[in-house]
N, C-alpha and C positions, 0 to 999 in steps of 0.2 A: 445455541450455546457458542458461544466466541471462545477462541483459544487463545491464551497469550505466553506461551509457558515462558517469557523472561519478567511477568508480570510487570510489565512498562503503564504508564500511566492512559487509559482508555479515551479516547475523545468519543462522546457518544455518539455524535450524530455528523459525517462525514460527504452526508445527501446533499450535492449544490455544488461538491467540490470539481474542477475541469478534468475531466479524466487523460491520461499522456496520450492519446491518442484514439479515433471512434473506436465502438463494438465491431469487429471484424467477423462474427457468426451470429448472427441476429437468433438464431435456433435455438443458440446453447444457453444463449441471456433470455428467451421464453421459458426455455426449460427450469431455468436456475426460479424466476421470477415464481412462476406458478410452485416450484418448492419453496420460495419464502414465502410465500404467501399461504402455503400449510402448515411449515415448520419451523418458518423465520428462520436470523441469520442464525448460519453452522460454522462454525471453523475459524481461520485467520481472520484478524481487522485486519482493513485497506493499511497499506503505509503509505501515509501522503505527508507530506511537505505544507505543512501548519502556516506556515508566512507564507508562502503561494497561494494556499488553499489550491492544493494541488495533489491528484491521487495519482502513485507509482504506479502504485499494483492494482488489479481486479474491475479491470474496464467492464468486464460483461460482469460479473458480481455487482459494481455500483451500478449499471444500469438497470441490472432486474431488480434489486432492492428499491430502487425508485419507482420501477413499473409495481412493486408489490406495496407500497409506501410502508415502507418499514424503514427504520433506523440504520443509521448504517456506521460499525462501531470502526474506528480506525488509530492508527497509532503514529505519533511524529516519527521522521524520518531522522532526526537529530537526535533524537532520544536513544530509537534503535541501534544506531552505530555509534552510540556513549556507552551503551551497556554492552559492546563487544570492544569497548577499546578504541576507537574512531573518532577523530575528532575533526566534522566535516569542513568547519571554517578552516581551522590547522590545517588540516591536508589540501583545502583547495589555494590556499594563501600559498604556500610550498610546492612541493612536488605536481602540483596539476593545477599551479596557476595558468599555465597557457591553453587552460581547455574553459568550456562554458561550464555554465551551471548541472544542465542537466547531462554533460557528458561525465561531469564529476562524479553526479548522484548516481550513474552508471556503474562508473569506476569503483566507486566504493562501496556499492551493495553487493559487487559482485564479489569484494574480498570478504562477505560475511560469513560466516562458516557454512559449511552446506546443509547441518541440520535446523539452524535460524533461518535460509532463506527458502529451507522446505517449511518449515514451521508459521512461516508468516508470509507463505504465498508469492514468495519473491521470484519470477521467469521473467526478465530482461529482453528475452527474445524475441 
Protein backbone atom coordinates (compact mmCIF):
# COMPACT_ATOMS: atom_id res chain seq x y z
CA UNK A 1 0.00 0.00 0.00
CA UNK A 2 1.83 3.32 -1.07
CA UNK A 3 1.14 6.41 0.88
CA UNK A 4 0.66 9.64 -0.69
CA UNK A 5 -1.25 11.88 1.62
CA UNK A 6 -0.68 15.08 -0.64
CA UNK A 7 -2.19 12.81 -3.31
CA UNK A 8 0.46 13.98 -6.07
CA UNK A 9 0.11 12.44 -9.20
CA UNK A 10 1.82 8.47 -8.96
CA UNK A 11 4.56 7.36 -11.57
CA UNK A 12 4.12 3.60 -11.36
CA UNK A 13 6.97 2.17 -11.98
CA UNK A 14 10.22 4.07 -10.81
CA UNK A 15 12.63 0.46 -11.30
CA UNK A 16 15.82 1.47 -13.67
CA UNK A 17 15.83 4.97 -12.06
CA UNK A 18 19.94 5.88 -10.83
CA UNK A 19 19.73 5.95 -7.39
CA UNK A 20 21.72 9.43 -5.51
CA UNK A 21 24.11 7.26 -4.34
CA UNK A 22 25.02 3.05 -3.77
CA UNK A 23 23.08 0.84 -0.88
CA UNK A 24 25.30 1.62 1.99
CA UNK A 25 23.72 -1.56 4.29
CA UNK A 26 23.27 -4.44 1.96
CA UNK A 27 21.34 -6.13 5.20
CA UNK A 28 18.66 -3.78 5.51
CA UNK A 29 17.96 -3.82 1.38
CA UNK A 30 17.80 -8.10 1.93
CA UNK A 31 15.67 -7.47 4.59
CA UNK A 32 13.35 -4.77 3.03
CA UNK A 33 13.48 -7.00 -0.44
CA UNK A 34 12.28 -10.48 1.11
CA UNK A 35 9.32 -8.18 2.75
CA UNK A 36 8.37 -7.05 -0.63
CA UNK A 37 8.41 -9.86 -1.88
CA UNK A 38 5.74 -11.04 0.76
CA UNK A 39 4.00 -7.82 1.11
CA UNK A 40 4.92 -5.64 -1.60
CA UNK A 41 5.65 -2.05 -1.64
CA UNK A 42 4.39 -0.35 1.92
CA UNK A 43 4.55 3.26 2.68
CA UNK A 44 6.14 6.40 0.82
CA UNK A 45 6.85 6.43 -3.22
CA UNK A 46 10.51 7.24 -4.17
CA UNK A 47 10.83 11.05 -5.03
CA UNK A 48 12.83 11.15 -7.97
CA UNK A 49 13.44 13.86 -10.37
CA UNK A 50 11.28 12.63 -13.77
CA UNK A 51 13.75 14.56 -16.29
CA UNK A 52 16.84 12.87 -14.77
CA UNK A 53 15.22 9.73 -14.01
CA UNK A 54 16.77 10.02 -10.99
CA UNK A 55 15.71 8.74 -7.27
CA UNK A 56 16.26 11.15 -4.00
CA UNK A 57 15.06 9.02 -1.61
CA UNK A 58 14.96 5.20 -0.90
CA UNK A 59 18.40 3.83 -2.20
CA UNK A 60 18.03 0.49 -0.29
CA UNK A 61 13.86 0.60 -0.91
CA UNK A 62 14.66 0.89 -4.82
CA UNK A 63 17.12 -1.73 -4.61
CA UNK A 64 15.21 -4.40 -2.69
CA UNK A 65 12.04 -3.61 -4.93
CA UNK A 66 14.17 -4.59 -7.87
CA UNK A 67 15.87 -7.66 -6.07
CA UNK A 68 11.80 -8.51 -5.17
CA UNK A 69 10.73 -7.43 -9.04
CA UNK A 70 8.01 -5.49 -7.94
CA UNK A 71 6.93 -2.07 -9.18
CA UNK A 72 8.33 0.55 -7.59
CA UNK A 73 5.62 3.61 -7.15
CA UNK A 74 7.34 7.09 -7.00
CA UNK A 75 6.43 10.82 -7.24
CA UNK A 76 8.27 13.97 -9.28
CA UNK A 77 10.25 16.04 -7.21
CA UNK A 78 8.78 19.15 -9.11
CA UNK A 79 5.34 18.26 -8.32
CA UNK A 80 6.20 17.69 -4.54
CA UNK A 81 7.60 21.18 -3.95
CA UNK A 82 4.53 22.78 -6.18
CA UNK A 83 2.17 21.48 -3.87
CA UNK A 84 4.03 23.14 -0.77
CA UNK A 85 4.51 26.22 -2.54
CA UNK A 86 8.08 25.84 -4.14
CA UNK A 87 8.89 26.64 -7.33
CA UNK A 88 12.15 24.66 -8.04
CA UNK A 89 13.18 26.49 -11.57
CA UNK A 90 12.10 29.93 -9.53
CA UNK A 91 14.10 29.25 -6.76
CA UNK A 92 17.18 27.89 -8.48
CA UNK A 93 17.14 30.78 -11.24
CA UNK A 94 17.17 33.22 -8.10
CA UNK A 95 18.43 32.86 -4.81
CA UNK A 96 20.46 29.52 -5.35
CA UNK A 97 21.58 30.17 -8.67
CA UNK A 98 25.19 29.79 -7.66
CA UNK A 99 24.77 26.36 -6.51
CA UNK A 100 24.27 22.96 -8.83
CA UNK A 101 21.37 21.13 -9.35
CA UNK A 102 21.41 18.63 -7.03
CA UNK A 103 22.70 21.00 -4.23
CA UNK A 104 19.49 22.99 -4.98
CA UNK A 105 17.23 19.84 -4.82
CA UNK A 106 18.93 19.62 -1.41
CA UNK A 107 18.15 23.06 -0.32
CA UNK A 108 14.67 22.78 -1.04
CA UNK A 109 13.55 19.45 0.21
CA UNK A 110 14.85 20.33 3.12
CA UNK A 111 12.62 23.53 3.48
CA UNK A 112 9.66 21.10 3.07
CA UNK A 113 7.72 20.90 6.15
CA UNK A 114 8.73 18.22 8.38
CA UNK A 115 5.46 16.21 8.40
CA UNK A 116 5.78 16.08 4.12
CA UNK A 117 9.43 15.03 4.34
CA UNK A 118 8.34 12.32 7.07
CA UNK A 119 5.57 11.56 4.99
CA UNK A 120 7.33 10.74 1.74
CA UNK A 121 10.58 9.46 3.19
CA UNK A 122 12.63 12.49 2.63
CA UNK A 123 16.48 11.95 5.05
CA UNK A 124 19.08 14.02 3.09
CA UNK A 125 21.54 12.66 5.35
Amino acid sequence: MTTNPLGLPLIDDVAGYAPRHEVTDPDKADDLAKDMAARGWQGAPLVVHRDYVQALTGVHRLAAAEEAEIAVPGVDVEELLAACDIDLWERRDSDLADLDLDEVLETLLAELPADVQTAYGIDLR
